[in-house]
C-alpha positions in Angstrom: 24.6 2.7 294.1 22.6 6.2 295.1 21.4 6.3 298.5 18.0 6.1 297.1 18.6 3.2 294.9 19.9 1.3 298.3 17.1 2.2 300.3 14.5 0.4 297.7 16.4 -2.5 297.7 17.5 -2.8 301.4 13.5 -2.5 302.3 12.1 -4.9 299.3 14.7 -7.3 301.4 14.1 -7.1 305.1 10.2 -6.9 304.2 10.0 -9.5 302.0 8.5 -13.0 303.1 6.9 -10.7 306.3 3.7 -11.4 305.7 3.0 -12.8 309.2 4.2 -9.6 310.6 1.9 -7.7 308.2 -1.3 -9.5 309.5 -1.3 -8.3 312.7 -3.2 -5.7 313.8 -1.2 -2.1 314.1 -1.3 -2.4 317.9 -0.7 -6.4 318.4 3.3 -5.8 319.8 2.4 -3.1 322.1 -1.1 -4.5 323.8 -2.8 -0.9 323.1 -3.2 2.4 321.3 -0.7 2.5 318.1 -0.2 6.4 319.4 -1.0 6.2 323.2 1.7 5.9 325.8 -0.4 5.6 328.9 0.5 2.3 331.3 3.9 3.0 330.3 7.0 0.9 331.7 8.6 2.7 334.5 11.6 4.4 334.0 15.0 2.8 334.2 16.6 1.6 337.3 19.4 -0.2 336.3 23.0 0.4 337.2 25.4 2.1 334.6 26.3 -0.4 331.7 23.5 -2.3 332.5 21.8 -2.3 329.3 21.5 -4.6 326.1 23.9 -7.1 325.7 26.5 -5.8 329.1 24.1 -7.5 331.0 22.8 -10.4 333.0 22.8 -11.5 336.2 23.3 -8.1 338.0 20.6 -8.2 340.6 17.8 -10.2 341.8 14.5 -9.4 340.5 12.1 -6.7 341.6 9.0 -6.8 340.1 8.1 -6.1 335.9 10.8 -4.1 334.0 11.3 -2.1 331.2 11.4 -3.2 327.6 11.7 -1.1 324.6 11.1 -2.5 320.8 12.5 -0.6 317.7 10.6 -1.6 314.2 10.4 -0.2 311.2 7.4 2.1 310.7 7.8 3.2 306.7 7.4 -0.3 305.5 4.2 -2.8 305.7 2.8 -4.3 309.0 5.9 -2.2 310.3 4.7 -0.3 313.7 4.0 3.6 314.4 7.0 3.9 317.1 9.0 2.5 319.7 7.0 0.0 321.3 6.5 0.2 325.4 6.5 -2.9 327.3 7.5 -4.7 330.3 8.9 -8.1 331.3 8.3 -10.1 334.2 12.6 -11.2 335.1 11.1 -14.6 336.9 9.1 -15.9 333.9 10.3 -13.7 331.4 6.2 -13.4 330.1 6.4 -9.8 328.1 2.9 -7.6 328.5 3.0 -4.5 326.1 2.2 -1.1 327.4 1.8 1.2 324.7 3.4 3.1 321.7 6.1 6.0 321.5 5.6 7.6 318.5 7.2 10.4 316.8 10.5 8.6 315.9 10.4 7.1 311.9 12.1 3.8 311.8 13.3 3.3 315.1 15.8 -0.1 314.2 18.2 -0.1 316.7 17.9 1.4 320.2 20.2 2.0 323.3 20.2 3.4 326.8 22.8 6.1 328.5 24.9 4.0 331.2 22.8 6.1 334.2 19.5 4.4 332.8 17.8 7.4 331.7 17.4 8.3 328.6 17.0 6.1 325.7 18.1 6.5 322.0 17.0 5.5 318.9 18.4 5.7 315.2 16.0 7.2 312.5 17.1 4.7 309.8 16.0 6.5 306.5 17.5 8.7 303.7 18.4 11.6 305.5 19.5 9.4 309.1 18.9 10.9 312.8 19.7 9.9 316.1 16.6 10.7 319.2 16.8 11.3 322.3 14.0 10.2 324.5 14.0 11.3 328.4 12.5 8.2 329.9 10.6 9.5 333.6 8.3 11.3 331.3 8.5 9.3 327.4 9.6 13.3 326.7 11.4 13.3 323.3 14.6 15.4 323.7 15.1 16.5 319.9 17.1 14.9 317.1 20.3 15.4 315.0 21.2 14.1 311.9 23.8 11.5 311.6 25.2 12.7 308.1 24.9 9.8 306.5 22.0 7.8 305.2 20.4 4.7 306.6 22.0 4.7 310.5 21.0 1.0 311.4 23.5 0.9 314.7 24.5 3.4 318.0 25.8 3.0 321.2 26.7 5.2 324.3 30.6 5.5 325.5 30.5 4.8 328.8 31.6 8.3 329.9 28.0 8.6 329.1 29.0 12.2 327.1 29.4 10.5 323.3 27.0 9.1 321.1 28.5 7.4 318.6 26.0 5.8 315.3 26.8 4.0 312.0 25.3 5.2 308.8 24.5 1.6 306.7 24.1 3.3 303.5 27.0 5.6 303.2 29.3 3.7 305.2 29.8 6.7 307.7 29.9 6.8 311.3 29.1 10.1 313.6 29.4 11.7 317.4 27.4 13.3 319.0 28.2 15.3 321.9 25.5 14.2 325.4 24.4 17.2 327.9 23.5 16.7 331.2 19.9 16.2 330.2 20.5 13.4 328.1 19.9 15.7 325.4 22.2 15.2 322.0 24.6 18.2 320.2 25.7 18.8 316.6 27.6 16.6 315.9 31.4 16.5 316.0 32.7 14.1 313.7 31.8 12.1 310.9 33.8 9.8 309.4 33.3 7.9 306.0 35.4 4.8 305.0 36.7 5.8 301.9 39.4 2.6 301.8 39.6 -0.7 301.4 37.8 -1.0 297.8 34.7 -2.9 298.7 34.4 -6.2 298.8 32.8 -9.2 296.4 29.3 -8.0 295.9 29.3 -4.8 297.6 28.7 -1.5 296.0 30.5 0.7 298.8 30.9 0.6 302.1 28.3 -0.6 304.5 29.0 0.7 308.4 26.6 -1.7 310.4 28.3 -1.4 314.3 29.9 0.9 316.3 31.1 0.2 319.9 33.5 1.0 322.8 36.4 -1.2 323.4 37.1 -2.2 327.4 39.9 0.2 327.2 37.3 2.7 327.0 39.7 5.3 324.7 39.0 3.5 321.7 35.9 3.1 319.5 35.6 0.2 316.3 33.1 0.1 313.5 32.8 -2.5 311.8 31.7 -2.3 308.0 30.0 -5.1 305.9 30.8 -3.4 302.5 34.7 -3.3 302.9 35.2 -6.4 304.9 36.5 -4.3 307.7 37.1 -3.3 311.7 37.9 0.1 312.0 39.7 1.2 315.1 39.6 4.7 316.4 41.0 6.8 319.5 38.5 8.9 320.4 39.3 12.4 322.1 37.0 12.9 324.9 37.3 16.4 324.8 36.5 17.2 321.1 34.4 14.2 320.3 36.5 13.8 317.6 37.9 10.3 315.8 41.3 9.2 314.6 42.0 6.2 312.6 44.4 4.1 314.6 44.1 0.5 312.5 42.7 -1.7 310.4 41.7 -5.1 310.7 40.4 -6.9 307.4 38.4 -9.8 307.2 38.7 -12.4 304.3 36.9 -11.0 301.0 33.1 -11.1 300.6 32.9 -11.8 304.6 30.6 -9.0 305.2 31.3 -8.3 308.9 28.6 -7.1 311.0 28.5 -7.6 314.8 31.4 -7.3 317.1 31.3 -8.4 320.7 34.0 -8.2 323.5 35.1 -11.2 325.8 34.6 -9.1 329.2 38.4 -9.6 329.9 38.9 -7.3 326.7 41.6 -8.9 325.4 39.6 -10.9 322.5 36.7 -10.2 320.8 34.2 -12.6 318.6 32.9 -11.3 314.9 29.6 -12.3 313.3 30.0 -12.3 309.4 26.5 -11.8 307.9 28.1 -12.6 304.1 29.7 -16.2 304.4 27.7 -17.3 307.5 31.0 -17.5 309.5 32.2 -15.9 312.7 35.5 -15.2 314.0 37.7 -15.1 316.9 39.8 -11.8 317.5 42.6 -11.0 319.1 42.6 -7.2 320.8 46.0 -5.1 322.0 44.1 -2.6 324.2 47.1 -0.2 324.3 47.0 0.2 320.6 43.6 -0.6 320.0 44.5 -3.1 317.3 42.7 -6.0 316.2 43.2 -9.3 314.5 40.8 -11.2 312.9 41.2 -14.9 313.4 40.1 -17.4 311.2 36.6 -18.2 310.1 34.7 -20.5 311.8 31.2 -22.4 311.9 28.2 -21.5 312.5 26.5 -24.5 312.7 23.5 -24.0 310.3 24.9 -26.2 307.7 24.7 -25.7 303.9 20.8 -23.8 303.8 21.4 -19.9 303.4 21.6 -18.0 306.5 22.9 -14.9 307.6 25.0 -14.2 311.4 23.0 -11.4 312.5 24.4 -10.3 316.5 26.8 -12.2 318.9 26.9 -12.2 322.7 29.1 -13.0 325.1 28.0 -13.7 328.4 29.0 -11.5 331.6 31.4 -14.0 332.9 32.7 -14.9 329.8 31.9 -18.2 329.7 29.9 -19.0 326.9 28.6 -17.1 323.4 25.4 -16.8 321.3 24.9 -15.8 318.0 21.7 -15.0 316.0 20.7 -16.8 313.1 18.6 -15.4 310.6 17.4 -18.0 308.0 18.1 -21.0 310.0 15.9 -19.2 312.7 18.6 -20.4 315.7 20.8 -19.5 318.1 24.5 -20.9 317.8 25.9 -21.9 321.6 29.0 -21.4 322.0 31.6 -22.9 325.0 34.3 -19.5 325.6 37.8 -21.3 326.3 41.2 -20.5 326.8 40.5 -17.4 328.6 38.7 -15.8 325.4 40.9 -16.6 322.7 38.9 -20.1 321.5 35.4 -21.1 320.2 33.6 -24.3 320.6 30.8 -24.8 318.3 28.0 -26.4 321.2 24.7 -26.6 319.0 21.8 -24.6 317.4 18.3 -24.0 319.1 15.7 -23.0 317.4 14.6 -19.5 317.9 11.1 -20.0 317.6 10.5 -17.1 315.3 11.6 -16.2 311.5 14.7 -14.1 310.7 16.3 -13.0 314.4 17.7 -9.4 313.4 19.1 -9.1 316.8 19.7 -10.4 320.6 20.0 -8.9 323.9 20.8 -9.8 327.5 18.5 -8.1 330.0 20.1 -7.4 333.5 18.5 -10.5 335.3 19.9 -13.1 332.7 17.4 -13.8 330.3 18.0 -13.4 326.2 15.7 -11.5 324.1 15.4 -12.4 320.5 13.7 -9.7 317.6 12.3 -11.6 315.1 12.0 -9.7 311.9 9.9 -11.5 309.9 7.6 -13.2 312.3 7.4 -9.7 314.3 8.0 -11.5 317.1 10.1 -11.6 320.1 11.1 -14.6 321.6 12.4 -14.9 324.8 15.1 -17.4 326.9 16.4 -18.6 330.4 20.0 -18.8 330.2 21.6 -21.2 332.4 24.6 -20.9 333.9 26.5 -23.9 331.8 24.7 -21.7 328.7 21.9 -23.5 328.3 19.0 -21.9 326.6 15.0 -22.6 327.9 12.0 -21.3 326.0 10.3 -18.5 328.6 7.1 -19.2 327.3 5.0 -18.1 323.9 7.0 -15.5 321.5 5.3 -11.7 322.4 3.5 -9.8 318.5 5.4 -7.0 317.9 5.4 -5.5 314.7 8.7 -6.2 312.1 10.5 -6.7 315.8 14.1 -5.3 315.0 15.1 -4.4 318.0 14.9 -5.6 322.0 16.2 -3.6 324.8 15.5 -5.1 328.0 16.1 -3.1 331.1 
């Protein structure tokens, strides 16, 4: 399918059923101005690799902190930028602060490991990655990706790559990081050419790309090819080389990746079959093994495993349910290499695109559909408590607590 043809259909999808999302006024996520940015969130404090989903339980809390929202902002009741907010760490109550706009379909946001400068994927035709210095909301410039449709990035935690993953041409890309913060051409792109795709797919479909532990080697994983790519990354050319392959059973559609913080296993959301999947990691190869599927928990209704999380001391996981609208707990045993299905809890929201961990322990859940995000005290035997009423944010793709 064309690029175009994907685009049409991938929006007719996410935007379909959001009609709760569409009655809110433009400004109802952000608590002001669709294109004002004054009683912005302060900028970033937090310690290097203390961003989305490294996080929780770092420090003790110190007042409000910074939240950023990605949405869509091409597609109805979608917003007009990155939304600005804050969250109070005790209660976990959300107050928006405004709108940065000049980014088109922020989806999926991260942070540079020294807290600040944040990034955001453009995730349209012709795909970008943005660079936003966060002292001064000052947008740093853009480069393209290469590839259409980037839905996912992250940082290396040299803090001198930026890697993304193009959805709709199945490609991933570097980018080289100044000093500034500021992004360079890029210096490699990579398309996955092999495996064939899967049952149902028409090519492949990058959706994650993320730093091992190790730190040397980088994995993408791709829905459209049933497939985790592993890559050693040279740190001196920003360039990739293929180093393995680890396929998942056809028509699983992979999509999230998460590793247990000893970095010898890792856990794999499947969006296709509603399954996820223990995996065993060889750091000194950078080779991974995809165990075998295992249960969500939402039973026969269709749903689709968007995002996974492990928590900082490895003792228990969470994974996003969109469709059944919960979170899956998860007890972490035998040092990483086992999954107990716990229970689901509702999400208290419709179609959880993605979760996050903020630095102080909490869980933040974007709610698609509702344009919502919902938030959660995590407990220390991984129970999950309801921080008070979801905060309106517009088709809510995307929550980056810092």
């Amino acid at each position: 399918m064309s690029g175009a043809g994907w685009s049409r259909r991938r929006f007719a999808g996410l935007l379909a059923g959001a009609a709760t999302a569409a009655a809110l006024p433009s400004a109802a996520g952000c608590g002001g101005s669709p294109g004002g940015t004054s009683a912005a969130p302060s900028p970033a404090r937090s310690a290097p690799g203390a961003s989305a989903g490294s996080a929780g339980r770092q420090r003790d809390a110190a007042g409000p902190r910074p939240l950023y929202l990605g949405t869509y902002t091409s597609g109805e009741g979608g917003g007009t930028g990155i939304g600005l907010a804050e969250y109070d760490p005790g209660t976990g109550r959300i107050t928006g602060r405004g709108v940065l706009t000049g980014v088109d379909d922020p989806s999926y946001l991260a942070v540079h490991p020294d807290g600040h400068t944040l990034y955001a994927v453009s995730e349209r035709e012709a795909g970008a990655v943005t660079a936003v210095r966060l002292s001064d909301r000052e947008i740093l410039g853009n480069r393209s990706t290469g590839g259409a449709a980037p839905c996912h990035l992250s940082v290396h935690p040299s803090g001198r790559w930026l890697f993304s993953a193009s959805y709709g041409s199945g490609s991933v890309a570097v980018h080289p990081v100044d000093a500034s913060g500021a992004l360079g051409e890029r210096t490699d792109l990579v398309t996955h050419s092999a495996p064939p795709p899967g049952p149902g797919q028409d090519g492949p479909h990058a959706h994650q790309i993320v730093t091992a532990p190790d730190g040397g080697h980088v994995l993408a994983v791709d829905l459209g090819t049933d497939t985790v790519y592993s890559y050693r990354l040279d740190e001196a050319s920003g360039t990739l080389t293929e180093v393995a392959r680890a396929g998942t059973r056809p028509g699983a559609g992979p999509r999230h990746l998460t590793f247990h913080p000893a970095g010898r296993h890792a856990y794999l959301a499947n969006e296709v079959d509603d399954t996820v999947a223990v995996c065993a990691y060889d750091p000194g190869a950078g080779h991974l093994t995809v165990g075998e599927p295992q249960s969500t928990g939402t039973g026969s209704g269709t749903s689709y495993p968007a995002q996974i999380l492990v928590t900082p001391d490895g003792s228990h996981a969470f994974l996003a349910n969109r469709g059944h609208n919960s979170l899956t707990r998860y007890a972490v045993e035998a040092e990483g290499a086992r999954l107990r299905l716990l229970d689901t809890v509702p999400v208290g929201g419709d179609f959880p695109r993605q979760i996050a961990f903020s630095p102080d322990g909490l869980l933040f859940a974007a709610n698609q559909k509702s344009g919502t995000v919902s938030v959660f005290h995590v407990s220390q035997d991984g129970g999950l408590r309801p921080a008070g009423e979801p905060f309106a944010s517009p088709v809510a793709v995307c929550a980056l607590p810092l």
